[in-house]
Structures are given as structure tokens and as C-alpha cells.
C-alpha positions as a printed Julia matrix, in Angstrom:
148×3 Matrix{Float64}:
  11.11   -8.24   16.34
  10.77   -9.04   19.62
   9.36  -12.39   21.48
   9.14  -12.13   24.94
   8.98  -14.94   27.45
   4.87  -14.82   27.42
   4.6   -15.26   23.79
   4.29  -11.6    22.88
   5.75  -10.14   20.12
   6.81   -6.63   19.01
   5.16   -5.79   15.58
   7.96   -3.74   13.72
   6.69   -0.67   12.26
   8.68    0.97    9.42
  10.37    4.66    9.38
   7.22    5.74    8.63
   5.61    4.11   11.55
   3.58    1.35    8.7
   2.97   -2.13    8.98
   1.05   -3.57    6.0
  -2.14   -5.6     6.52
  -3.52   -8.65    4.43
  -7.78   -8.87    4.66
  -8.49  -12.09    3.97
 -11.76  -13.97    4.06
 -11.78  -15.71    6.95
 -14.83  -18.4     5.45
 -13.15  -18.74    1.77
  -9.3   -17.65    2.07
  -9.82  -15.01   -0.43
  -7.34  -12.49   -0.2
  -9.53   -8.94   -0.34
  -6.7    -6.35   -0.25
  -3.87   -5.16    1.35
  -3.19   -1.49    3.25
  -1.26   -0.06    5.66
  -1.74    0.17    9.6
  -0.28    2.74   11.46
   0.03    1.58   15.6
  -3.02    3.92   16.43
  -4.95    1.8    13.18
  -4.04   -1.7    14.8
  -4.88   -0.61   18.67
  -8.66    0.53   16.95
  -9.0    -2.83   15.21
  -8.43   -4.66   18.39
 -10.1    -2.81   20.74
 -13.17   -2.61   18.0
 -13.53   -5.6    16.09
 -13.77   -3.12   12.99
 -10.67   -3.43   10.16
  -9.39    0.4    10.67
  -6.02    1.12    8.14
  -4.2     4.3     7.74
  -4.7     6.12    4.4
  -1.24    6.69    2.98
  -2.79    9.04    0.14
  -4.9    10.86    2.08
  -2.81   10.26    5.1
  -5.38    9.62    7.72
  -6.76    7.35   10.15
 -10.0     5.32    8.82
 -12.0     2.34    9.22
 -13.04    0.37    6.58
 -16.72    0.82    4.91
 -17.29    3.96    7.38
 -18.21    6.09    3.64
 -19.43    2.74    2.05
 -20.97    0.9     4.54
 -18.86   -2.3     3.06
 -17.62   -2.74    6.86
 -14.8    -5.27    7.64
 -15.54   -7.38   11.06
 -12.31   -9.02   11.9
 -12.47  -12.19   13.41
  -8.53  -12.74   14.26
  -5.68  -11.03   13.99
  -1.83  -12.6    13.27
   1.84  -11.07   13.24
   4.0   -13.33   10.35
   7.46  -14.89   11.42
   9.34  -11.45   11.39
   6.53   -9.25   12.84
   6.15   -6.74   10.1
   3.49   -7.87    8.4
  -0.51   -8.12    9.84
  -3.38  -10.46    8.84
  -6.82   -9.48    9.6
  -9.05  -12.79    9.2
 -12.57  -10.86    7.88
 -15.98  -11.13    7.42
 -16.79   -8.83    4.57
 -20.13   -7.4     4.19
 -19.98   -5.91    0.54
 -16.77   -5.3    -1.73
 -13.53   -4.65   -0.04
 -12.53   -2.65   -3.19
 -13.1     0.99   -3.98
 -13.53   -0.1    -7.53
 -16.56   -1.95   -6.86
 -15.04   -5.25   -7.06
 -15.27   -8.03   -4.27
 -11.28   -8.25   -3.84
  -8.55   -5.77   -4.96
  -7.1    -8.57   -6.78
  -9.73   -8.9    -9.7
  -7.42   -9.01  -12.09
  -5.33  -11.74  -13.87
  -2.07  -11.62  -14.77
  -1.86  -13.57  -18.86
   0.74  -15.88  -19.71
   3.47  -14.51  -21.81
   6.72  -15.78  -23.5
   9.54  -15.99  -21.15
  12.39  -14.2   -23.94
   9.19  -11.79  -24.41
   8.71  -11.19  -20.42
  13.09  -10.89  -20.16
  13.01   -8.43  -22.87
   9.98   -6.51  -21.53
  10.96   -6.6   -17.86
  14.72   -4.99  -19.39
  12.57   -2.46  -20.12
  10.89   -1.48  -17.83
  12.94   -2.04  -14.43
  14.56    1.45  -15.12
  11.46    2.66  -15.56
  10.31    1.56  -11.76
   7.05   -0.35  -13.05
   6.39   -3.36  -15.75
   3.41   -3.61  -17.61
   1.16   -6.43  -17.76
  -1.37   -8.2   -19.55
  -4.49   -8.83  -17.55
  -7.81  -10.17  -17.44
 -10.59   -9.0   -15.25
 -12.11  -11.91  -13.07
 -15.02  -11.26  -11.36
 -18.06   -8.98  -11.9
 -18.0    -5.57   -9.88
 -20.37   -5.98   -6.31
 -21.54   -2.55   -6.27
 -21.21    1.29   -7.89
 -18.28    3.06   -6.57
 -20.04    6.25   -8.19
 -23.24    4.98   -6.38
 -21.33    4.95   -2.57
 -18.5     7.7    -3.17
């Protein structure tokens, strides 16, 4: 990270030339999802006013709710403390998730024991992911089958 004298900073890409972006509501505070920008995606969203991310799985360029029509206006943009991490402040028109859901983060993690969660994290750390009980909050905005 860089600050320069006019109060610019340097957003600080990784090896893969990523920076991940936080949508958030900008009315409610409700965090929608999170993605990846490559410098071409962030240039787009400022020059547009349109949330554009880059597609790690189908590694592309695209702009959010160009297939679905659940568009993303951004209404500000911020750079955290160390640069390498974006916030786009949104106005969502439909669900930000592919699932149908309003947010990405419909789901609840459940309480559990703490020796239960130290013997179930032993687990599965080797295994590169831990499994969790959820609950779904929140109904589903629209058909993904419907839009995709």
C-alpha cells in the first residue's frame, strides 16, 4: 500500500492480480456477498456506476445482474486500512445471490459445544474445510432456474 501526499492510495492486488470486494447495502448495512475484482473490474465500476467483479470460476470479466437483471448500482466505493480489500456501498435491485436468496449469507451458523467444536475442528483442519451446522434465514427472492 501506498498513500501519496493527495490522499491516494494504491489498492494492492494479489499474485493473481485479485482484490476481494464486500457489496453491502448501502440503506440497511446488509452485507450481500463478497467476489473478486480484477483492476480492469474496479476501473468499470467506477467509470459505470454498475458493481462489475471478475469470475474466478469462469474466469471472466462481468457485471453484476447483466444475465439476471438483479443489477448492483454502487453508490461509493472504499479501500480498508491496508488497501487490499474493496467495499462497494449498493443499491440492490433483486437478490445479490445466484441461489435466489437476497444475500449470500442466508445461512446461520448453530451453536455447538466448545469440547464438541475442538474435537470437530481436529478433524477437519487436515481436511482443509470444517463442517457446520446451519440454519437457513431468509426466504429465496426469486428462481435461479427461472433467470439462469
Amino acid at each position: 500500500m501506498t498513500d501519496a501526499d493527495d490522499g491516494s492510495v494504491a489498492v494492492d492486488f494479489d499474485a493473481d492480480g485479485l482484490v476481494p470486494v464486500v457489496a453491502q447495502d448501502v440503506d440497511t448495512g446488509e452485507v450481500l456477498m463478497l467476489a473478486y475484482a480484477t483492476r480492469e473490474a474496479l476501473e468499470r465500476t467506477l467509470d459505470t456506476g454498475r458493481a462489475h467483479y471478475y469470475s474466478r470460476s469462469r474466469d471472466q470479466l462481468w457485471e453484476k445482474g447483466a444475465t439476471s437483471g438483479h443489477t448492483q448500482s454502487v453508490e461509493a466505493v472504499r479501500v480498508d486500512c491496508d488497501a487490499d480489500t474493496v467495499l462497494y456501498l449498493v443499491d440492490q435491485t433483486g437478490g445479490a445471490c445466484h441461489t435466489g436468496h437476497r444475500s449470500c449469507f442466508y445461512r446461520r451458523v448453530e451453536a455447538v459445544d466448545g469440547d464438541e467444536r475442538a474435537a470437530d475442528g481436529a478433524a477437519g483442519a487436515s481436511q482443509g474445510s470444517l463442517e457446520l451446522d446451519t440454519e437457513t434465514v431468509g426466504e429465496p427472492v426469486f428462481d435461479p432456474d427461472e433467470v439462469y
